[in-house]
Each structure stands twice: as C-alpha cells, then as structure tokens.
Backbone as a printed PyTorch tensor [residue, N CA C, xyz], in Angstrom:
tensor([[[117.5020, 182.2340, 109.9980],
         [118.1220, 181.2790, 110.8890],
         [119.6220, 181.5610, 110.9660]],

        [[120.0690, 181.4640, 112.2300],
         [121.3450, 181.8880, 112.4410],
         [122.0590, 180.9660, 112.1430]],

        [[121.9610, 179.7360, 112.4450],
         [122.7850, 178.4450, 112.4470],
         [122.9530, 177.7800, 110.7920]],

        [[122.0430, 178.3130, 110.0910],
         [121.8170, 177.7790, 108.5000],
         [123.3300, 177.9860, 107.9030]],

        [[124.0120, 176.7610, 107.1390],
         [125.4460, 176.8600, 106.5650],
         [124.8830, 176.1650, 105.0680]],

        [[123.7760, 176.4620, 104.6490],
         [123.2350, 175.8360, 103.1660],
         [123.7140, 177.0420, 102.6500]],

        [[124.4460, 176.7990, 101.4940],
         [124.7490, 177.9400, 100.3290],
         [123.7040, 177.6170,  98.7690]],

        [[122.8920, 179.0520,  99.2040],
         [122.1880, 179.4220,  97.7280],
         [123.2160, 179.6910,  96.4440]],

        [[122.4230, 179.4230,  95.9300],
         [123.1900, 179.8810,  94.0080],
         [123.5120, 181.2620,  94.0550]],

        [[123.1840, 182.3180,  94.2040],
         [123.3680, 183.6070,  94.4900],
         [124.6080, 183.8840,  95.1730]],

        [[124.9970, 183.3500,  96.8760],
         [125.7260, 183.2540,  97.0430],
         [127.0670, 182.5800,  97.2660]],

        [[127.4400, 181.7640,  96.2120],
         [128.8830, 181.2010,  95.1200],
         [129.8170, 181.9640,  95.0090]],

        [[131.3890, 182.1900,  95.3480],
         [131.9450, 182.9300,  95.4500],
         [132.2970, 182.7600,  93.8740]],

        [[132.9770, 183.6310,  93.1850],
         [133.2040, 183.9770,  91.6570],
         [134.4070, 183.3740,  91.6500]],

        [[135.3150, 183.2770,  92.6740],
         [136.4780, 182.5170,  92.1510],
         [136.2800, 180.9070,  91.8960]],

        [[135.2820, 180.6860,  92.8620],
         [135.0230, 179.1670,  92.9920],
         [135.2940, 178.0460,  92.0410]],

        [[136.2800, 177.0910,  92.3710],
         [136.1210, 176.4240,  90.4100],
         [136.3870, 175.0670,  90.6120]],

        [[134.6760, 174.7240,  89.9230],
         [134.3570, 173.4030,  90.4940],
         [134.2800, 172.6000,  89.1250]],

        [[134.3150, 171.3870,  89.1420],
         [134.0090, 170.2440,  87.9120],
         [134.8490, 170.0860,  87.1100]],

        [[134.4740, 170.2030,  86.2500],
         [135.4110, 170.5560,  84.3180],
         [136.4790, 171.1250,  84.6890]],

        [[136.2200, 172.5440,  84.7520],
         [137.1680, 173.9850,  85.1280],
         [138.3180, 173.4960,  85.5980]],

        [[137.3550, 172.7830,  87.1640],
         [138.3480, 173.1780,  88.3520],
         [139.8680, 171.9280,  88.1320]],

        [[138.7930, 170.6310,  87.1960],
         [139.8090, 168.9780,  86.9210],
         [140.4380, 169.8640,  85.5850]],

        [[140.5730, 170.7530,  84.8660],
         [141.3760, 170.7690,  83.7990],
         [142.5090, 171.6250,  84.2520]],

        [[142.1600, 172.8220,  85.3000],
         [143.3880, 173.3710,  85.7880],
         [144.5500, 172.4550,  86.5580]],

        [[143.2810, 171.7780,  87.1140],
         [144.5920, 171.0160,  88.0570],
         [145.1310, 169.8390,  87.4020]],

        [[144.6160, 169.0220,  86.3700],
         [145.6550, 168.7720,  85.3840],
         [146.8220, 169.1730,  84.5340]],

        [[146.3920, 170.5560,  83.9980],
         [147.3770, 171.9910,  82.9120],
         [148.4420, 172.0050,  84.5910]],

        [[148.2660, 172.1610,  85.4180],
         [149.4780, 172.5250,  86.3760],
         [149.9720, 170.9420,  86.7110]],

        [[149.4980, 170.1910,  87.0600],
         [150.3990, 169.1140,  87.2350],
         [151.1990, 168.5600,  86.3000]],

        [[150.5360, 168.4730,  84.7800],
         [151.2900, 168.5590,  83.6910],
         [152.7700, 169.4620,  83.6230]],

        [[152.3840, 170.9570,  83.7950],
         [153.7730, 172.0870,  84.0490],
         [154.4870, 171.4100,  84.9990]],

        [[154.1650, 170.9530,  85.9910],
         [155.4780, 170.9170,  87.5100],
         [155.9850, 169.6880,  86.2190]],

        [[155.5450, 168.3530,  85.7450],
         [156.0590, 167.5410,  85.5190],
         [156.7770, 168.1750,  84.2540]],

        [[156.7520, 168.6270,  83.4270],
         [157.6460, 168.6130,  82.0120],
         [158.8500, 169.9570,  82.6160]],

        [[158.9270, 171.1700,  83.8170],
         [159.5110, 171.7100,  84.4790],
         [160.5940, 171.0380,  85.1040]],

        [[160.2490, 169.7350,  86.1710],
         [160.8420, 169.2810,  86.9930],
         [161.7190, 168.0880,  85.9400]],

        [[161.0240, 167.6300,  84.5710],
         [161.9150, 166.8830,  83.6520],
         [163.2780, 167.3600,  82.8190]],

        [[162.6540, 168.8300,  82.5650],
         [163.9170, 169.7710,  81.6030],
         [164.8450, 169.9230,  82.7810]],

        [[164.4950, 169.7860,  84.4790],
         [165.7990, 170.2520,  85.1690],
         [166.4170, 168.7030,  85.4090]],

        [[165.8630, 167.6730,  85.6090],
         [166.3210, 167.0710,  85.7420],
         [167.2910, 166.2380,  84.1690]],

        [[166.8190, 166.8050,  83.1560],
         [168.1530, 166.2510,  81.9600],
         [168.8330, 167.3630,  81.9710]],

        [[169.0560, 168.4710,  82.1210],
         [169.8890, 169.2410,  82.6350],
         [170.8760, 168.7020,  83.4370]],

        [[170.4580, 168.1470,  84.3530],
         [171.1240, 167.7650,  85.3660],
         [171.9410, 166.7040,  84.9560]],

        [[171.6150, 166.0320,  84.4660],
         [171.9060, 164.7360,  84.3280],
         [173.2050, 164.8790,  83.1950]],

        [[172.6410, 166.2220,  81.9940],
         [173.7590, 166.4510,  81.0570],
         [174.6390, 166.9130,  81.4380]],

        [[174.9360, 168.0450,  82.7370],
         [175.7400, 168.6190,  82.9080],
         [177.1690, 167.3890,  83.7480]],

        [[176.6370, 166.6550,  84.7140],
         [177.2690, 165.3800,  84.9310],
         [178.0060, 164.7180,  84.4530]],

        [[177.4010, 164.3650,  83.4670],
         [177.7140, 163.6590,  82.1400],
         [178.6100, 163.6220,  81.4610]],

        [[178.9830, 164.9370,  81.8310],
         [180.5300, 165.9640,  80.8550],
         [181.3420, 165.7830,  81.9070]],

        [[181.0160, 166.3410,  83.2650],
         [181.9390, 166.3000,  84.1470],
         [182.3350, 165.0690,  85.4970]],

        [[183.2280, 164.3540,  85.4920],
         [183.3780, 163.5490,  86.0890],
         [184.5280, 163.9430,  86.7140]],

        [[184.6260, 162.4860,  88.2250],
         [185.7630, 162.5900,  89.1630],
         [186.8370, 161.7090,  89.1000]],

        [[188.0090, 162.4250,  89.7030],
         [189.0900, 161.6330,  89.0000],
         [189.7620, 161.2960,  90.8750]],

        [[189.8550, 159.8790,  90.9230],
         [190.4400, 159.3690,  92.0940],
         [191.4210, 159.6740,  92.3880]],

        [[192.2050, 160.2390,  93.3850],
         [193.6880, 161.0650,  93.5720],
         [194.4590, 159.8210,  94.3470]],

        [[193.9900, 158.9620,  94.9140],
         [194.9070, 157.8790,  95.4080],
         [194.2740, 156.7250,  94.7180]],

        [[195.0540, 155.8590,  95.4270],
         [194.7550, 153.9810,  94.9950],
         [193.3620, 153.7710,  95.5600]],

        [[192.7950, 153.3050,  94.4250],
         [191.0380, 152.2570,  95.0410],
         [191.0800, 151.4880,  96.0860]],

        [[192.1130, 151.2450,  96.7980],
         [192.0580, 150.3000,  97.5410],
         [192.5690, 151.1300,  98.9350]],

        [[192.9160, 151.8690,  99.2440],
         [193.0960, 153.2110, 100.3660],
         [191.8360, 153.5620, 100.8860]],

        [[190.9130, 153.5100,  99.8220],
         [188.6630, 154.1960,  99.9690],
         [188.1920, 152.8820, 101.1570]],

        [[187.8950, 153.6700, 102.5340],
         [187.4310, 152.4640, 102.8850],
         [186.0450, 152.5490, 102.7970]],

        [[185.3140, 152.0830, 103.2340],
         [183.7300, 151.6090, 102.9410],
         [182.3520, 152.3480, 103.5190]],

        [[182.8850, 152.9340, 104.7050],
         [182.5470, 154.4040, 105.8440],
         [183.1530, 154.6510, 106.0090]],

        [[183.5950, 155.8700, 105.7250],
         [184.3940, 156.5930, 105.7310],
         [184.1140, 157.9510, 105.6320]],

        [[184.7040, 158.6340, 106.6180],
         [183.3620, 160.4520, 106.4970],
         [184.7070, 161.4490, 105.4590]],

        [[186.1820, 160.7180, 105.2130],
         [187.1970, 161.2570, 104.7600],
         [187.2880, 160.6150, 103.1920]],

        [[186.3780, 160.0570, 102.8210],
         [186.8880, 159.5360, 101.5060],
         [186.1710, 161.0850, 100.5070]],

        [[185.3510, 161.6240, 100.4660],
         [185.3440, 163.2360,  99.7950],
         [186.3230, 163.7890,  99.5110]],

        [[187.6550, 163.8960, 100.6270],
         [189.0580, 163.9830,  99.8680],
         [189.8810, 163.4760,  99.3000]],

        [[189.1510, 161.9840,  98.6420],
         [189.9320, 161.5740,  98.0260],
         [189.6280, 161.1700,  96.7370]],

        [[188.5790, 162.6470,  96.2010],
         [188.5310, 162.8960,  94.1410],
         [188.3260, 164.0500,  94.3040]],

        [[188.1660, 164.5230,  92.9540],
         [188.5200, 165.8130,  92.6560],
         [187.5430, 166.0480,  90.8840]],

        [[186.8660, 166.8300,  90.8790],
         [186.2500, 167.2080,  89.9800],
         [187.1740, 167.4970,  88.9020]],

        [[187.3750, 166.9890,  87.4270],
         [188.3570, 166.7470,  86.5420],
         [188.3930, 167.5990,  85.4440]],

        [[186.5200, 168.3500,  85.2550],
         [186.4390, 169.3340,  84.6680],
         [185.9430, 170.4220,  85.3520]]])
C-alpha cells in the first residue's frame, strides 16, 4: 500500500530517543543551560559589584527622561 504511514519495529530510526532516554537527556541539558546561564549571571553580578558610577554633576540637574543623562556618570573603576 502506497498510502500506509504505520511504522514497523524494524523500521525505527537508531537515533530515535523516546521515554526514559529521551526525558533524562532533556532534563541533563536543561539542567546545563540552567547552572551555565547561573555561573554567568554571578559573574555578572560580581563584576558590578566592584565597579560602580560616580555622578559628575548635582542630583538635581538628572531630569527624569532624559536621552542626555548617560553623560552625566562615569564608570569610577
């Protein structure tokens, strides 16, 4: 039959990875992105941490929208 889309046991492709297999890989990788995407983000967070901005005029000059207040700090370390 030409139209038949039933797959026999025989033909299963070898990469195929179903059940157990297929729920433990894709746990082991979602696990990696998350403890990956955590070490960059305290990275991140440490490197910050150290370095802060230092206001070059008076607090009260910053208005509230403003597309020019970026020039007015300056990275201190």
């Amino acid at each position: 039959m030409a139209g038949n889309t039933q797959m026999n046991e025989n033909e299963r492709g070898i990469m195929s990875l179903n059940g157990l297999t297929g729920g433990i890989i894709a746990t082991v990788l979602l696990l990696t992105i998350l403890a990956v995407l955590t070490v960059f983000s305290i990275s991140t967070q440490a490197d910050n941490a150290t370095k802060y901005y230092e206001i070059n005029q008076d607090l009260n000059a910053l208005k509230m929208n403003s597309s020019t207040n970026h020039t007015q700090r300056s990275m201190v370390k």
